[in-house]
SERO-4910 file (N, C-alpha, C, O; in steps of 0.05 Angstrom, whole numbers):
BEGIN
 pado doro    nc1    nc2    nc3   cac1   cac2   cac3    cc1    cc2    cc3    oc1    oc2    oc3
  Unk    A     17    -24      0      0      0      0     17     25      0     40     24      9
  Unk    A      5     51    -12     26     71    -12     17     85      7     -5     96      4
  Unk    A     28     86     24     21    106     48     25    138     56     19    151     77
  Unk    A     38    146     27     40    177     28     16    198     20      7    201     -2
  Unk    A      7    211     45     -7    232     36    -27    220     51    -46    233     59
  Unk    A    -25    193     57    -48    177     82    -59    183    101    -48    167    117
  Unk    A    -79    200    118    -84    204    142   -100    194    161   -125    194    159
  Unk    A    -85    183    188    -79    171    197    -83    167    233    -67    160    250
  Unk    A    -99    172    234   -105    165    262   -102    148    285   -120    134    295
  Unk    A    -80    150    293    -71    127    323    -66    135    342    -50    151    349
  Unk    A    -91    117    356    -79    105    382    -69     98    392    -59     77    384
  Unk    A    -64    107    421    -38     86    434    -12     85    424      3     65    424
  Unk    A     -6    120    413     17    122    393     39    135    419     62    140    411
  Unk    A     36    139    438     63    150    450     86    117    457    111    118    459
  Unk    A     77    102    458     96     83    468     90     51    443     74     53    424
  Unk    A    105     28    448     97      2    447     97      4    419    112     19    406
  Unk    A     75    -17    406     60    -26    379     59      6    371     72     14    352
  Unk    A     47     20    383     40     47    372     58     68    368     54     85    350
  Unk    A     77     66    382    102     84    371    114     67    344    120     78    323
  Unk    A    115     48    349    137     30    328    114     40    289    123     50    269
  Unk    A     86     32    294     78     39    276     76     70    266     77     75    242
  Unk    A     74     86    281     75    112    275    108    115    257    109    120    233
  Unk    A    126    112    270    148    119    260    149     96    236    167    101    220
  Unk    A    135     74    230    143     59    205    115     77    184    109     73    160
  Unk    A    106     89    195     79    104    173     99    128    164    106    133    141
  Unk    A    107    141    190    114    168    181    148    165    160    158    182    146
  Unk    A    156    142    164    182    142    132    163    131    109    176    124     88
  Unk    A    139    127    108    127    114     78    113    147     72    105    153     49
  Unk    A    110    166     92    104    194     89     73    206     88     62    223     74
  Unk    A     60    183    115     40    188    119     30    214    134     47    227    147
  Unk    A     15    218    134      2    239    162    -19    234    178    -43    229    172
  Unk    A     -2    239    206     -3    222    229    -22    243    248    -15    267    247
  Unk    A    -42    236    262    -59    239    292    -48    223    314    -56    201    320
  Unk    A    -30    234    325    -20    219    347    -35    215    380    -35    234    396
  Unk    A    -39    205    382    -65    206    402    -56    184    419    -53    161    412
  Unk    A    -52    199    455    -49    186    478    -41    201    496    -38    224    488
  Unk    A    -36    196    522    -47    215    539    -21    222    549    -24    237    569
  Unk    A      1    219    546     22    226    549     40    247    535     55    239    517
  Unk    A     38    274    542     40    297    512     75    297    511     86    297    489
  Unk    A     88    299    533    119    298    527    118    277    506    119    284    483
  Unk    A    116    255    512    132    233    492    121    233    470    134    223    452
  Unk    A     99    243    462     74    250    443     94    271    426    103    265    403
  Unk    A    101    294    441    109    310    430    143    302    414    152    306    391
  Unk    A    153    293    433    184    271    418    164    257    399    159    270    379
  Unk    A    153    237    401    144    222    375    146    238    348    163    232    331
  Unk    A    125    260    346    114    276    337    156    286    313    163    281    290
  Unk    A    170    301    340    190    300    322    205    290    310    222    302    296
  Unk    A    204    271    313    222    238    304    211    232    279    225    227    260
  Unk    A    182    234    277    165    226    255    170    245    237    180    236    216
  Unk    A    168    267    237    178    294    219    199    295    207    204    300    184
  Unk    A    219    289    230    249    285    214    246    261    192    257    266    170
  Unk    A    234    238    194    225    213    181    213    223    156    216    208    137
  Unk    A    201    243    151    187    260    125    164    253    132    153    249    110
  Unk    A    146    249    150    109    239    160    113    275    168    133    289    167
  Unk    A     84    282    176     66    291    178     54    289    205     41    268    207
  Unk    A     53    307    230     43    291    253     24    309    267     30    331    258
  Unk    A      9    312    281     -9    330    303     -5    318    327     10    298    325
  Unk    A    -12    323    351    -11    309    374    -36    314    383    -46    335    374
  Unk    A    -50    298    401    -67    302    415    -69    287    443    -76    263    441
  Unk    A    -65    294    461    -59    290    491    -86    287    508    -96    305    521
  Unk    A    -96    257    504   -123    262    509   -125    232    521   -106    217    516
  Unk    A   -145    223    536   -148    194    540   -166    183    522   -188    195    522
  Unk    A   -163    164    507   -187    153    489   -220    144    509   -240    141    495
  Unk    A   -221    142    522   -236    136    549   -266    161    540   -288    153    534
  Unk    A   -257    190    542   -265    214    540   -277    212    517   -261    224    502
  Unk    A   -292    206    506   -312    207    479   -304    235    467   -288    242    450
  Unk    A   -320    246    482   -316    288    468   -289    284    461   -283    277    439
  Unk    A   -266    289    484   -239    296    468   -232    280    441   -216    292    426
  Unk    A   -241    257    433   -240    240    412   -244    247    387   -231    249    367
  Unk    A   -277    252    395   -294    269    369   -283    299    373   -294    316    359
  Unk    A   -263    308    388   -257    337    369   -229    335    366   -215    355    364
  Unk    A   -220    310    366   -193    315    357   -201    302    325   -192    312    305
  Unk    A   -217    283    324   -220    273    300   -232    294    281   -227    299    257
  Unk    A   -253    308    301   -255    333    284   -234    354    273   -237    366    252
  Unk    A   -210    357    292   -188    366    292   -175    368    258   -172    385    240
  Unk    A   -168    337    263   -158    320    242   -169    330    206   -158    336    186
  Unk    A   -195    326    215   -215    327    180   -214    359    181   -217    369    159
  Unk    A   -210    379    203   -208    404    187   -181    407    178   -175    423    159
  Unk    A   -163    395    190   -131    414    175   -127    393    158   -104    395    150
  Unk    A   -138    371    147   -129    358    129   -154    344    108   -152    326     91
  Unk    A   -172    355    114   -197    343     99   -216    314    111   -240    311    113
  Unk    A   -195    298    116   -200    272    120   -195    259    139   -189    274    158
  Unk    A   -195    232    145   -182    214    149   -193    179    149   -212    166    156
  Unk    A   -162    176    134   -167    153    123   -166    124    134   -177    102    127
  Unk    A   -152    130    150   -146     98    166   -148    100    197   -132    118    204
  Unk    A   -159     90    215   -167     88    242   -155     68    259   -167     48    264
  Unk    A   -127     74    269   -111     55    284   -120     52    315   -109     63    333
  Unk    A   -138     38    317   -143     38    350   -132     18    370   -144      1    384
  Unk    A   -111     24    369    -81     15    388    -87     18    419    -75      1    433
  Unk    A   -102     36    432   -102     50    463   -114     29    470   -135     19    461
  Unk    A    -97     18    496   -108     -1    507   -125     -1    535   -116      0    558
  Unk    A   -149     -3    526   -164      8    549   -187    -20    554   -211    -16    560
  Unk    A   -176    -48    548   -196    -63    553   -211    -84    541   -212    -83    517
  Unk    A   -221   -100    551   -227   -123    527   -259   -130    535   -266   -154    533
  Unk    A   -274   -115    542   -300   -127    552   -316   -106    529   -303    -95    511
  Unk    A   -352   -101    531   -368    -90    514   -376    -65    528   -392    -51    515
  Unk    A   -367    -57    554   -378    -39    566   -375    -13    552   -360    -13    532
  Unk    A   -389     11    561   -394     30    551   -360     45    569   -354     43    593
  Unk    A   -344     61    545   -325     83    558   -327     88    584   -309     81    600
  Unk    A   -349    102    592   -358    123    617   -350     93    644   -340     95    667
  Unk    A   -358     73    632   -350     52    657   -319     61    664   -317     64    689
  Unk    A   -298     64    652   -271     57    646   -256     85    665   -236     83    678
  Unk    A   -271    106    661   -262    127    686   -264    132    712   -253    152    721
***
């Protein structure tokens, strides 16, 4: 797949699975929504990926928080139109419950 010009939404991107894919998106020259609740390392990600030639935003939010979600995603579709691919990496759980349980 060509992943340049791709936008890109992940979770669970400051550390783990989610850092490793961010920085393998951002050298194919995607653009990246970096999303997790940790904004220092968010923010290093963020430049690591840039130097890589990606594309990055940060958003310092817990996926848990519905609203902060829907306006970062809103975030996302205004400075870039779109987005195309939905990485939901943040690990917050393996049952059917509703978010609001999880805080």
């Amino acid at each position: 797949m060509n992943w340049s010009g791709q936008v890109v939404f992940l979770t669970g991107a400051s550390s783990g699975i989610g850092e490793g894919l961010a920085l393998a998106l951002a050298k194919r020259g995607a653009v990246l929504g970096l999303v997790a609740r940790r904004r220092e390392m968010l923010d290093d990600l963020a430049d690591r990926c840039r130097k890589l030639g990606g594309t990055a935003l940060v958003f310092a939010i817990d996926v848990t928080d519905e609203a902060a979600v829907a306006e970062a995603a809103d975030e996302m579709r205004s400075e870039f139109g779109r987005i195309d691919i939905l990485i939901a990496n943040a690990g917050i759980g393996g049952n059917d419950e509703e978010t609001r349980s999880y805080r």
